[in-house]
C-alpha positions as CSV (number, residue, x, y, z in Angstrom):
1,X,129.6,244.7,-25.5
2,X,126.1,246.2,-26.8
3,X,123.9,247.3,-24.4
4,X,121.5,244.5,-22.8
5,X,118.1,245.1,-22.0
6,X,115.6,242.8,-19.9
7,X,111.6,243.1,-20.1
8,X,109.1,240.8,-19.8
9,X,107.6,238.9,-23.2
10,X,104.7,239.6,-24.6
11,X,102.8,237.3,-26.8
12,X,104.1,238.5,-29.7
13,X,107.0,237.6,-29.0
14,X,106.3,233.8,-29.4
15,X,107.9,233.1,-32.3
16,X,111.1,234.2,-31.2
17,X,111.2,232.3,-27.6
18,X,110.1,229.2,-29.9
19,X,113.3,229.6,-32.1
20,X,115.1,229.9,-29.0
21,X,113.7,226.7,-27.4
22,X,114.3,224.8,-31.0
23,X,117.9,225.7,-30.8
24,X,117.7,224.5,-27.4
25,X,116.0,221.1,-27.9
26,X,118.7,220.7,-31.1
27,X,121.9,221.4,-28.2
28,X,120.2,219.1,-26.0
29,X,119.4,216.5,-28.5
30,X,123.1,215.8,-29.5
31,X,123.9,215.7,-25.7
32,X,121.3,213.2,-24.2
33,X,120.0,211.6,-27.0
34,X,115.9,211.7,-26.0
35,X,115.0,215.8,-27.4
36,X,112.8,216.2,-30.3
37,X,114.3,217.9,-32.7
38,X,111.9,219.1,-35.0
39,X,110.2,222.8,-34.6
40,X,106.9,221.4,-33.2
41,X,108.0,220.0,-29.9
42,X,109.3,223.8,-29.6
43,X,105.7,224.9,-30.3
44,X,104.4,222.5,-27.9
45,X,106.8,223.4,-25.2
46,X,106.2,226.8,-25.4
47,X,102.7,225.9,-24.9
48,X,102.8,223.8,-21.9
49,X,105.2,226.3,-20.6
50,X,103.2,229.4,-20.9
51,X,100.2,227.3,-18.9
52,X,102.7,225.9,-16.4
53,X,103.8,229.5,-15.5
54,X,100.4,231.4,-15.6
55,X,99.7,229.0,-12.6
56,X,102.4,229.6,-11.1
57,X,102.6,233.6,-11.2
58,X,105.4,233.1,-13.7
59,X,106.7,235.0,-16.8
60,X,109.3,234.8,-19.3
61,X,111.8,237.5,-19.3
62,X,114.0,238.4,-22.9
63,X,117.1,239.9,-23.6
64,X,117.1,242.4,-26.2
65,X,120.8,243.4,-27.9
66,X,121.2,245.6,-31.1
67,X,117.3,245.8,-31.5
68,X,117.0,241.4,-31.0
69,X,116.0,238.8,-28.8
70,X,118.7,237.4,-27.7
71,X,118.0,235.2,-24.9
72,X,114.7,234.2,-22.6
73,X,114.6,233.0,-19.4
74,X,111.4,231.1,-17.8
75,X,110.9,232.2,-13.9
76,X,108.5,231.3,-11.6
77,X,107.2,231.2,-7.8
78,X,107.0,228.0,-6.7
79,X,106.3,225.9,-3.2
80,X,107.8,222.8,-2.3
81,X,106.7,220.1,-0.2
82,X,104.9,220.5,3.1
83,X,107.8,218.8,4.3
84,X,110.4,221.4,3.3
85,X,111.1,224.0,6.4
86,X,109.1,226.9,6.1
87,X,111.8,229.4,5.4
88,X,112.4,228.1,2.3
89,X,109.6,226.3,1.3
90,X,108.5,229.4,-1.3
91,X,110.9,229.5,-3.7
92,X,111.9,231.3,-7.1
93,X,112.6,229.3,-10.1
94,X,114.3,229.9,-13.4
95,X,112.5,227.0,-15.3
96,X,114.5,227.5,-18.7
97,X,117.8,229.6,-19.6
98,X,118.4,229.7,-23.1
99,X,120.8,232.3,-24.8
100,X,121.5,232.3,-28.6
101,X,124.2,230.1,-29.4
102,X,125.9,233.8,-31.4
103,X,125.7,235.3,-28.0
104,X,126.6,232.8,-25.4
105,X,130.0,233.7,-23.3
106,X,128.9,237.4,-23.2
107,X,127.4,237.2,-19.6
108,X,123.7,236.9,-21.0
109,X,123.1,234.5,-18.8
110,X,124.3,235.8,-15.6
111,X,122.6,239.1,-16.6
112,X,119.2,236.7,-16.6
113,X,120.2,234.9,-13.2
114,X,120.6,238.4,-11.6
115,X,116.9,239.3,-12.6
116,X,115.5,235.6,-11.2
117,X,117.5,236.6,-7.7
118,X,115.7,240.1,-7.9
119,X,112.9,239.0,-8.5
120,X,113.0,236.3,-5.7
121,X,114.0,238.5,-3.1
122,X,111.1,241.2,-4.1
123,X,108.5,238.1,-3.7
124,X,109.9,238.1,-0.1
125,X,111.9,234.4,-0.7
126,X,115.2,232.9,0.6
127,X,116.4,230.6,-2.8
128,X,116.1,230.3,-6.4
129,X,116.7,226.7,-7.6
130,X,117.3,225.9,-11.2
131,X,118.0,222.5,-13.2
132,X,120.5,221.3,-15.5
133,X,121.5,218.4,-17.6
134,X,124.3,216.8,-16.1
135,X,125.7,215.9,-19.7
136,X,125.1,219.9,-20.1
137,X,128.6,220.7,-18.7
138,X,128.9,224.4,-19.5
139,X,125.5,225.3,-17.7
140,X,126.2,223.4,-15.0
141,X,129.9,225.5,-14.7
142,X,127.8,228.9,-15.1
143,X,125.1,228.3,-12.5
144,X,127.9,227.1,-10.2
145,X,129.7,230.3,-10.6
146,X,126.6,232.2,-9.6
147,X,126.8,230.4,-6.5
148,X,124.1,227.3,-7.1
149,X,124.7,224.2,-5.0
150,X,123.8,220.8,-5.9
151,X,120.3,220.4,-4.1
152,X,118.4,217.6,-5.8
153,X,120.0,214.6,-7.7
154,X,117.2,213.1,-10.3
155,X,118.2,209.8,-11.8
156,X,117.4,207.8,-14.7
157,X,116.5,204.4,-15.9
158,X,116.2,203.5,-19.6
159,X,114.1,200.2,-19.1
């Protein structure tokens, strides 16, 4: 396998992490049904992302193979409820996880889930949480073999 790198993005590297989230939304889309699919809501989620995780001391950190992006991941400290324990009520959080569909099963992602726990633990914090589609089956396996536990169970209601 090349040799991965990891570093933070920069805003030149937009248009890339945009792709990325398109090819995303398109996965998505012929899973549950309710993604946009066109290249905009890509724009606009990049937007509303890059806000969400300048509040919340956030970044997005890219792997680079062969000279290319090849996968980003969206991190960020976050707090939970006042009703959460204090131990844990800090928390890391890997807000998006997207690897190139030409690179997935290459241990991309784990590589990216190694970072979040590092970076966790150097913020001084107990657990990382992430989210999944449940229809997204092959996520779901990978975060479970890096030792995630169902924690929260979101439901839906099409009225």
């Amino acid at each position: 396998m090349p040799s991965i790198t990891l570093r933070t993005a920069l805003p030149a590297d937009r248009g890339i992490v945009v792709e990325l989230i398109h090819q995303l939304n398109v996965f998505e889309a012929d899973l549950v049904g309710d993604r946009r699919r066109d290249y905009g809501a890509a724009e606009e989620y990049y937007d509303e992302l890059m806000q969400r995780l300048s509040r919340r001391n956030g970044r997005i950190v890219l792997a680079e193979a062969e000279g290319a992006v090849v996968a980003a991941m969206g991190f960020s400290l976050d707090q939970d409820a006042a009703y959460v324990t204090a131990d844990v009520r800090n928390h890391g959080t890997v807000t998006d996880l997207i690897v190139h569909r030409d690179w997935r099963g290459r241990g991309i992602g784990r590589m990216l889930l190694d970072e979040a726990e590092r970076l966790t633990k150097a913020a001084g914090l107990k657990r990382l949480v992430i989210g999944a589609l449940v229809a997204n089956e092959r996520a779901e396996r990978t975060y479970r073999a890096f030792g995630f536990e169902p924690y929260v169970s979101i439901l839906s209601k099409e009225l």
